[in-house]
N, C-alpha and C positions, 0 to 999 in steps of 0.2 A: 498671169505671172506664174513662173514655174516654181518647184521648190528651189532649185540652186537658184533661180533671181532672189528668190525672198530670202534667202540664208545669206547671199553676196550684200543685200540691201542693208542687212544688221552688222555688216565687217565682222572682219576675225574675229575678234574677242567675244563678240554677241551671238556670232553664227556656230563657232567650237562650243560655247557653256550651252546654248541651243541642243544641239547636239548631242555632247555632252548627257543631259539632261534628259534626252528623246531613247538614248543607249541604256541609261539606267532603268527608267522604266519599263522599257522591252525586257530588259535583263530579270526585275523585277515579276517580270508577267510572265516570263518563259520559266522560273523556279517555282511557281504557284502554280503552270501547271502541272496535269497528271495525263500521262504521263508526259515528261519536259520534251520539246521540240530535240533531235538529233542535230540539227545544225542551224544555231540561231541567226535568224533573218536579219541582215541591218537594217536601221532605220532609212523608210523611204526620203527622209532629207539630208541621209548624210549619202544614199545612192546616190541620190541626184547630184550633189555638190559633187563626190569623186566623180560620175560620169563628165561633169564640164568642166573641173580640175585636171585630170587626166586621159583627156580627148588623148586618141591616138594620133590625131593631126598636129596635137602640142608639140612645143619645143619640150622634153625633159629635163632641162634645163634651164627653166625658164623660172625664174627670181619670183615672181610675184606665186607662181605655183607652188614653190620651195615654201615659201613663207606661210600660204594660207595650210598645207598640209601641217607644218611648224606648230601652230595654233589647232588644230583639230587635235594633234597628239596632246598635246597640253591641255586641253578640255577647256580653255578660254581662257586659263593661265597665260601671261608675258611666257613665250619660250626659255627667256633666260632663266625666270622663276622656276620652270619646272624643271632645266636642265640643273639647275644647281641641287635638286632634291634629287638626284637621282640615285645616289647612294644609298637611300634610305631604302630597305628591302620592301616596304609597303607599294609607294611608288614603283619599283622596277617589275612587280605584277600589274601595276597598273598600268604603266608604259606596255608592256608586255601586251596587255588585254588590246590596248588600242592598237597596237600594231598589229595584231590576226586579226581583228576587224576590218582593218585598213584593204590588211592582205588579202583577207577571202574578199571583201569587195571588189578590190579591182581584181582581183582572179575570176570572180564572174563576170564583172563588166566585160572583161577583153572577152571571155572565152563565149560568150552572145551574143 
């Protein structure tokens, strides 16, 4: 089983706090070291879910993709939950964080 099977098999909300979770700790390991990585590596289960999220053969519009990306930004939050926090300046770094995540991933996915 791949890692995007096994992250698809827990659904959204299991497969984002997964995530989620897998982000922190890299995050965690990459400030303890010395000296700190220059461009931090995503988690290889959140690669693998964007690479079969965002096949280049997908529709980009395509509902169910919308939605599982919805839930990775929200870190396993209901998207409504996290859109209604979003005012709060703590959040919208954290939104933030996950979105250049999101970004350089699929910017290397497509560009290899």
């Amino acid at each position: 089983m791949t890692n995007a099977e096994t992250l698809i098999r827990k659904g959204k909300r299991g497969a984002a706090a997964f995530v989620q979770a897998e982000c922190m700790a890299n995050k965690a390991a990459a400030d303890a070291a010395t000296p700190p990585p220059e461009v931090p590596q995503p988690p290889a289960h959140l690669q693998a879910l964007l690479d079969h999220l965002l096949h280049p053969g997908k529709d980009i519009g395509d509902v169910e993709t919308i939605d599982w990306c919805r839930w990775l930004v929200g870190g396993g939050e209901k998207p409504e939950d996290f859109s209604h926090r979003g005012n709060e300046k703590s959040v919208q770094k954290e939104c933030g964080n996950n979105f250049l995540i999101l970004k350089g991933t699929v910017s290397r996915g497509r560009s290899g």
